[in-house]
C-alpha positions in Angstrom: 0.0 0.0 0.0 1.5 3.3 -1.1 1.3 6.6 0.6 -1.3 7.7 -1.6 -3.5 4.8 -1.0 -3.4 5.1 3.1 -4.4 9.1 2.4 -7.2 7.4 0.7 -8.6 5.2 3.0 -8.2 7.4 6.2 -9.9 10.1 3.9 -12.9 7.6 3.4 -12.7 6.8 7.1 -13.2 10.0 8.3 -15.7 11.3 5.6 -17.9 8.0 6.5 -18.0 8.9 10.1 -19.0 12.4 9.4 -21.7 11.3 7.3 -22.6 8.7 9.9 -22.7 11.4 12.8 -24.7 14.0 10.5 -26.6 10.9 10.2 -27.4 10.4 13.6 -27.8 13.9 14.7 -30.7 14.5 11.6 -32.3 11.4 11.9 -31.3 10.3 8.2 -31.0 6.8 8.5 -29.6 6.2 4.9 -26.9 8.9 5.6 -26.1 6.9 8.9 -25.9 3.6 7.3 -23.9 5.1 4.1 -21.5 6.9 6.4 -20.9 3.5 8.6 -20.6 1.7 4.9 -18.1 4.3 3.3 -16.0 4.1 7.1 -15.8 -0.1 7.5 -15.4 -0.6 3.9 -12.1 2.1 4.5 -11.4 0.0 7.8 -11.7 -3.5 6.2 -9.2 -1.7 2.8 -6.6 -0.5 5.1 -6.8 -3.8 7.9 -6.6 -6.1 4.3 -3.1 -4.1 3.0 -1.7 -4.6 6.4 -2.8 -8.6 6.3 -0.7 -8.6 3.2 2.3 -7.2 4.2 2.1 -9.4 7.3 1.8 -12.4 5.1 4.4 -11.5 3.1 7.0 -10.7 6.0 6.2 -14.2 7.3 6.8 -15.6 4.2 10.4 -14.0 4.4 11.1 -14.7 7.5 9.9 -18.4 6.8 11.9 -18.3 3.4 15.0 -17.3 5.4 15.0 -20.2 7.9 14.8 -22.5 5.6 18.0 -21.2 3.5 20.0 -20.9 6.3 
């Protein structure tokens, strides 16, 4: 995940829960549940990229037992 992709997602994060809070506060329900969408869908996009570069440091740290 690049620098530009991480702006992205906290961006999403904090634009859902502002729509999610303007939500609440009006009594919009659909703003709510879009707001809590556009935020876990940013959550779930960031927690993913960091699964992947865990997965790929274990696999080098795996790779490198094994060679040594």
């Amino acid at each position: 995940m690049d620098i530009g992709d991480k702006a992205k997602n906290k961006a999403d994060q904090a634009g859902g829960k502002v729509k999610e809070v303007v939500g609440k506060l009006t009594d919009d329900e659909e703003l709510e549940a879009k707001g809590r969408l556009q935020h876990d869908k940013a959550t779930l996009a960031e927690d993913a990229d960091k699964l992947a570069k865990n997965v790929k440091d274990a696999a080098g740290h795996i790779k490198d037992a094994f060679t040594k």
